[in-house]
C-alpha positions as CSV (number, residue, x, y, z in Angstrom):
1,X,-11.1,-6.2,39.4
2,X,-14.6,-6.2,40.6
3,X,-16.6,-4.4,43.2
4,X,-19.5,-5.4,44.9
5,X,-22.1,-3.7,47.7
6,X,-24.2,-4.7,50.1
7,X,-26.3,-3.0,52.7
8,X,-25.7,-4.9,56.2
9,X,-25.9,-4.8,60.0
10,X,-22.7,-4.6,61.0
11,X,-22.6,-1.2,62.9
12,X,-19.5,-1.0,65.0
13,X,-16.2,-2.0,65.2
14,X,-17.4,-5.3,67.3
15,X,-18.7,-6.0,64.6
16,X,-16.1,-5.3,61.9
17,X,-13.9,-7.4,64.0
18,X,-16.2,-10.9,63.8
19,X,-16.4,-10.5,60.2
20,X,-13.2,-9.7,59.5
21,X,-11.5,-13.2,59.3
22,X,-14.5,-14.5,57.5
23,X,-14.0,-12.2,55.1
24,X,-10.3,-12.7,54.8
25,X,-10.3,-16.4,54.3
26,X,-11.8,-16.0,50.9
27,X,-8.6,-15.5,48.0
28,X,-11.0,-14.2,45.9
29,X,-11.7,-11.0,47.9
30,X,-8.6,-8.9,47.9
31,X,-9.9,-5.6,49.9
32,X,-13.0,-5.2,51.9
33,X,-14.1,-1.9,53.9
34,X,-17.8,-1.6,56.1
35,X,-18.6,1.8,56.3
36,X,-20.0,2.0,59.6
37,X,-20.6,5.8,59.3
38,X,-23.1,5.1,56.7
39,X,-27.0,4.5,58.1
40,X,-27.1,1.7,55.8
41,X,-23.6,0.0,56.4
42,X,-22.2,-0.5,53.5
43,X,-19.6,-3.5,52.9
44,X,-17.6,-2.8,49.9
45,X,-16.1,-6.0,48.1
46,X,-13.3,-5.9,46.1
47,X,-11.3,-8.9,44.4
48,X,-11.3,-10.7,41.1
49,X,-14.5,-12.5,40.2
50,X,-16.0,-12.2,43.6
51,X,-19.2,-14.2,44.2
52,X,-21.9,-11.9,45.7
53,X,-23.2,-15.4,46.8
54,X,-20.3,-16.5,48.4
55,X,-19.7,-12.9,50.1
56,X,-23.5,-13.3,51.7
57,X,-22.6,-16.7,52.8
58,X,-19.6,-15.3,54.7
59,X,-21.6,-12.6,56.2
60,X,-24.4,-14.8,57.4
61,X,-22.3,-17.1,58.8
62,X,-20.8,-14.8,61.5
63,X,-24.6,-13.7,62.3
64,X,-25.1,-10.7,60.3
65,X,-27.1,-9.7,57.4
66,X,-26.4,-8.5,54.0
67,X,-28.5,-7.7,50.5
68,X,-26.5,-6.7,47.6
69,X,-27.0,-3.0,46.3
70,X,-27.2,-2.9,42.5
């Protein structure tokens, strides 16, 4: 299992909710949380051989933005 994070935009559970079925119609991503409380958002990425790539893709596509945390 990997883990991934990335800093994003998505501030509120509006927001949760327009990601959410992006983020669900990838198989590789098997749980996902945003922390909202956090000032810098973090989306958490779980899932076996998940693509930070792909998971930016999904993001950006629903109108938000994302930059991976090392």
């Amino acid at each position: 299992m990997e883990t991934l994070k990335f800093k994003t935009n998505i501030n509120c559970g509006g927001c949760v909710a327009k990601v959410t079925p992006a983020l669900n119609s990838d198989e590789k991503i098997t749980e996902w949380h945003v922390d909202t409380d956090n000032k810098d958002k973090i989306l958490t990425v779980s899932g076996k051989t998940v693509d930070k790539e792909k998971v930016m893709e999904l993001i950006a596509k629903t109108g938000f933005k994302s930059t991976p945390i090392d």
